[in-house]
TORVEX-56776 format. One line per 10 residues: number of its first residue (from 1); their letters; for each residue x, y, z negated of C-alpha. Coordinates in steps of 0.5 Angstrom, whole numbers, plus 500, padded with zeros to 3 digits. Each point is the difference from the previous one (the first is absolute). Example, Ala and Ser with C-alpha at 12.3 -4.5 7.8 and 13.67 -1.06 7.14 Angstrom:
<sites>
1 = AS = 525:491:484; 502:507:502 $
</sites>
This chain:
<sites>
1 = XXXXXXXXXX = 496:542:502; 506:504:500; 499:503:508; 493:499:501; 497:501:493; 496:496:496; 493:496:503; 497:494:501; 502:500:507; 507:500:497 $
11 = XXXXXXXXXX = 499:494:495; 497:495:507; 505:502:504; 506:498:495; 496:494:497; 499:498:508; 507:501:504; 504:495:496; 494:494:500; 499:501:508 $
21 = XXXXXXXXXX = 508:499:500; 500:494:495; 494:497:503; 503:501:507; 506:496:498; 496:494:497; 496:500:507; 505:501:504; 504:493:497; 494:496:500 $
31 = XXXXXXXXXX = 499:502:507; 508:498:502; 497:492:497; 494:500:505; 503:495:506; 500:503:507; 500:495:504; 492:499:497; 499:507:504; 504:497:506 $
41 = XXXXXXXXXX = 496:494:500; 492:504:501; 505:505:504; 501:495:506; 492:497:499; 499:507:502; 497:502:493; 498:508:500; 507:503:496; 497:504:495 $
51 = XXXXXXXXXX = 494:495:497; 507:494:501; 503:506:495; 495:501:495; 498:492:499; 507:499:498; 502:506:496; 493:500:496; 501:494:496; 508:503:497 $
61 = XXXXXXXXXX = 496:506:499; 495:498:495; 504:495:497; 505:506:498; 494:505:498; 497:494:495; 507:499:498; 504:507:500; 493:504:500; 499:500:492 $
71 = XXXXXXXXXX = 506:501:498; 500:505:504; 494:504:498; 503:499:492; 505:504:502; 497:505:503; 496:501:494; 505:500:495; 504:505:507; 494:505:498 $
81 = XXXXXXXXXX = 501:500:493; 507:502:500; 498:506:505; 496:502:495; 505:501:495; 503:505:505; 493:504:499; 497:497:507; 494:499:495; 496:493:498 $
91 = XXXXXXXXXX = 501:495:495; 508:502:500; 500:506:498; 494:499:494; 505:495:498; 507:504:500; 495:506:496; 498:496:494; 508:497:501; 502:507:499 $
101 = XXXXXXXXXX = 494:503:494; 502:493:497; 493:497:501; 502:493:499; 492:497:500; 498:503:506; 507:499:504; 498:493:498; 494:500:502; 502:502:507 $
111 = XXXXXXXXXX = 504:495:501; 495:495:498; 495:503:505; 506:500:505; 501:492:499; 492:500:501; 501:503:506; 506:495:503; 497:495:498; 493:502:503 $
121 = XXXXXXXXXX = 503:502:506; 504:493:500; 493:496:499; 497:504:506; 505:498:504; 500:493:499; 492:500:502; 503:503:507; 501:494:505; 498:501:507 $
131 = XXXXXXXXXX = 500:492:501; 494:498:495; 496:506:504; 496:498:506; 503:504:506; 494:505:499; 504:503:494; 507:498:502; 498:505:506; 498:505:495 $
141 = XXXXXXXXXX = 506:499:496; 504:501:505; 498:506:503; 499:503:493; 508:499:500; 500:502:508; 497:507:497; 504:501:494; 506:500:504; 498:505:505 $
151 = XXXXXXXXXX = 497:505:494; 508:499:497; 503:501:506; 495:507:501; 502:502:492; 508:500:502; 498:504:506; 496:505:497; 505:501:494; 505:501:504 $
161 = XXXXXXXXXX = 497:505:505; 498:504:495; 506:501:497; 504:499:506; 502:508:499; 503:498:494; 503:493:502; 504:503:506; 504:505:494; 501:495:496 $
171 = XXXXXXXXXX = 503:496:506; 504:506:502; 502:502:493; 502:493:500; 504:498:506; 502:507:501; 503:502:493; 507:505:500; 502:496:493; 501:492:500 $
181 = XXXXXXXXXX = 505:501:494; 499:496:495; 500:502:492; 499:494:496; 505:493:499; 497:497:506; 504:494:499; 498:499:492; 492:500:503; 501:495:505 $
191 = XXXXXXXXXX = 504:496:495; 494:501:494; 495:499:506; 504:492:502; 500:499:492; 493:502:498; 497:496:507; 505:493:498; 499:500:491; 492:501:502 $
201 = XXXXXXXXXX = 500:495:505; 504:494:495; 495:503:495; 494:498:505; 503:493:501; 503:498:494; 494:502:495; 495:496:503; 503:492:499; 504:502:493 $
211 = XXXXXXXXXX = 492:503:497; 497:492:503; 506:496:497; 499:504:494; 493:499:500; 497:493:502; 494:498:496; 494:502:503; 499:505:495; 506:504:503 $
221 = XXXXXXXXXX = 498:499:507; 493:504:498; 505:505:497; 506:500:506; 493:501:504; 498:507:495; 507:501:501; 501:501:508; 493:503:501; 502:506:494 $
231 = XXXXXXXXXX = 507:500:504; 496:502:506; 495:504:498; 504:505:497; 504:504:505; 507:502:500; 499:507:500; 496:499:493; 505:495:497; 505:505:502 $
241 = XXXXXXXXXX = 497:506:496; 498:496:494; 507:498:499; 503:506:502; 497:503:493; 504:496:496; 507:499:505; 504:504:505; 500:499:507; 505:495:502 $
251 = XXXXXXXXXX = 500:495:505; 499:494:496; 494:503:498; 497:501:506; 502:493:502; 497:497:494; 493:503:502; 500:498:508; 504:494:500; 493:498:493 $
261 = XXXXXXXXXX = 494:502:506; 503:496:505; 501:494:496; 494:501:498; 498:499:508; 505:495:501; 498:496:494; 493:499:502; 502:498:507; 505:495:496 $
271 = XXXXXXXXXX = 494:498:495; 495:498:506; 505:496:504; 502:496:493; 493:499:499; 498:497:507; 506:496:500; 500:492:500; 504:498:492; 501:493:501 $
281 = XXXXXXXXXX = 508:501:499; 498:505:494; 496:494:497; 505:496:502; 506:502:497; 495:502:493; 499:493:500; 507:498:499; 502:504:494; 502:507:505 $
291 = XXXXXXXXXX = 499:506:496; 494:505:502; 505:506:502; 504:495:504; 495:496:502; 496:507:504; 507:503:503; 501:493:504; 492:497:500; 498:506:502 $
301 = XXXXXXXXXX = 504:507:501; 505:497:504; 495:498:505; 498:507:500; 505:504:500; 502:501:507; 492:502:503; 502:505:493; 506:502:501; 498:502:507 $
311 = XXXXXXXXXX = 494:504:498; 505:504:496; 504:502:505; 494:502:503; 498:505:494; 508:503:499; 498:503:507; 494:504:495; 503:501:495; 506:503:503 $
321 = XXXXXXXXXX = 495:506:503; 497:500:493; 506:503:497; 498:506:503; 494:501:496; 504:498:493; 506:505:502; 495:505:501; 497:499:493; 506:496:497 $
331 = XXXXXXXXXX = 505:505:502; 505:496:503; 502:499:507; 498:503:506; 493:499:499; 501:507:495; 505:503:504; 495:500:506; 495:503:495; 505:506:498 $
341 = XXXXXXXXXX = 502:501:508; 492:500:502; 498:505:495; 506:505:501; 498:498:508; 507:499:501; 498:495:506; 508:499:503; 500:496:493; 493:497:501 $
351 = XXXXXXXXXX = 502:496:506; 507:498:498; 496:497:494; 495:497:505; 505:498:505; 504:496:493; 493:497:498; 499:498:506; 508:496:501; 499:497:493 $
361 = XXXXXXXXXX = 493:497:502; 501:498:507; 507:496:497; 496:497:495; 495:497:505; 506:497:504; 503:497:494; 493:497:498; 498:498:507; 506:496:500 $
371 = XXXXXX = 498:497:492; 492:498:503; 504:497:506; 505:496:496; 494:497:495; 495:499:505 $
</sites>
């Protein structure tokens, strides 16, 4: 928005390049399981290489589109909701104006609407299997998939040729800008950064498992339910500024607003996975005298806490990128810094704040490979 304006284009764009990279990765790691010793086998009974190719990576795929796919799509819809707090336009930007006439009826009443949606969206894609369908429509499916692919890839090739003018300038002021002095506390960003990305991620981790040892009738699971989808519908950014009317910015502020959204997520993954789990060591040791509290941390929690640690260790690598967005709302961090250094077009700062970023994301993903690593 800040170098090619605000436009539609711009919102799709935002919302896709960060899915492409994160979706890429989960593939790519479902793709390293695939046994090649299979494609070695058809290869030496002289199957043909790309049908050999595509029988063994298809059902890895779709198994991770079903799986990843859903969760995918809800956050692309609450990624639009964010961008239009920005003024790209849709439902976000209805919500951040009734916020700002304090219009608290119809920000509610978008916010029901956008949970509509999501779940919708959600029930819509549940009805998607190619495996139920006859290979007619399967064919169909895919091909329509094979399409869109190809028009995403037009879309990105059109945008950027139409402003490759104004992409080539940016790139030159970029890389090719006289000053690269800096003229804020680096260090101090990068420290609020690191703290704003660990407190939000010990939020995101403890929140969910205190809430279900509190809440242990079946009451409180329809409560911890309500609790967890309210956490996710409402976006940081929303959350942010309605807190912000009341307090100043701070880093535990911040935390408190992202580390809440993502329990939010990782409680729901948490609640489902207790749900399908067997009990029988939970009623034995209720049988026995054992309290419920302790009785769901070792008949229950304990055998979960692995699979759900991993998956937070996963959902850090989001969060620390999603401290940018807090930064630039929350003024903290190099999140506002990098605001302030694009709206003065001081691009030497721009890149040292983006080469930072990319430090500080790229150590997290190590430091979390290792963690997925050592639990699974």
């Amino acid at each position: 928005m800040q170098l090619y304006g605000i436009n539609f284009t711009i919102g799709i764009i935002a919302i896709s390049i960060p899915s492409i990279a994160i979706n890429s990765k989960v593939f790519a790691e479902q793709l390293n399981n695939i046994d090649s010793k299979t494609f070695e086998s058809i290869k030496y009974l002289n199957g043909p290489k790309v049908s050999s190719l595509i029988t063994l990576i298809w059902n890895p795929i779709i198994d991770t589109f079903y799986n990843f796919g859903e969760y995918r799509l809800e956050c692309a819809i609450r990624s639009s909701v964010i961008l239009g707090l920005f003024g790209i336009g849709g439902i976000g930007t209805s919500i951040f104006l009734s916020f700002q006439t304090l219009n608290f009826r119809e920000l509610w009443t978008y916010l029901w609407g956008l949970a509509l949606l999501i779940t919708i969206s959600k029930e819509v894609f549940k009805k998607i299997r190619f495996k139920k369908f006859n290979r007619n429509i399967s064919f169909f499916l895919v091909s329509i998939i094979f399409m869109i692919i190809l028009f995403s890839l037009s879309f990105f090739l059109n945008f950027f040729l139409k402003n490759y003018s104004l992409s080539a300038q940016i790139l030159k002021n970029l890389f090719n800008s006289n000053s690269y002095s800096i003229s804020f506390d680096f260090f101090r960003l990068i420290f609020e950064t690191i703290t704003l990305s660990l407190s939000s991620t010990a939020i995101a981790i403890s929140f969910p498992p205190i809430l279900m040892l509190i809440f242990r009738n079946r009451h409180g699971q329809i409560f911890i339910r309500s609790v967890f989808f309210i956490l996710r519908l409402i976006p940081p950014p929303i959350l942010i500024i309605a807190l912000l009317t009341f307090n100043n910015p701070s880093i535990s502020l911040a935390a408190l607003t992202l580390g809440l959204h993502n329990s939010g997520i990782t409680g729901k993954l948490l609640f489902a996975n207790l749900r399908n789990q067997d009990n029988k060591d939970y009623i034995a040791m209720r049988s026995l005298g054992v309290s419920k509290r302790i009785s769901w941390i070792f008949g229950l929690f304990v055998k979960q806490s692995k699979s759900y640690l991993a998956y937070c260790a996963y959902r850090s690598d989001i969060i620390i990128r999603e401290t940018a967005i807090l930064g630039v709302i929350g003024a903290i961090g190099l999140g506002w810094q990098l605001q302030e250094s694009l709206s003065s077009f001081a691009y030497g700062e721009v890149l040292i704040i983006l080469i930072a970023y990319s430090g500080i994301a790229i150590v997290g993903e190590l430091m979390n490979g290792k963690i997925k690593s050592t639990l699974t």
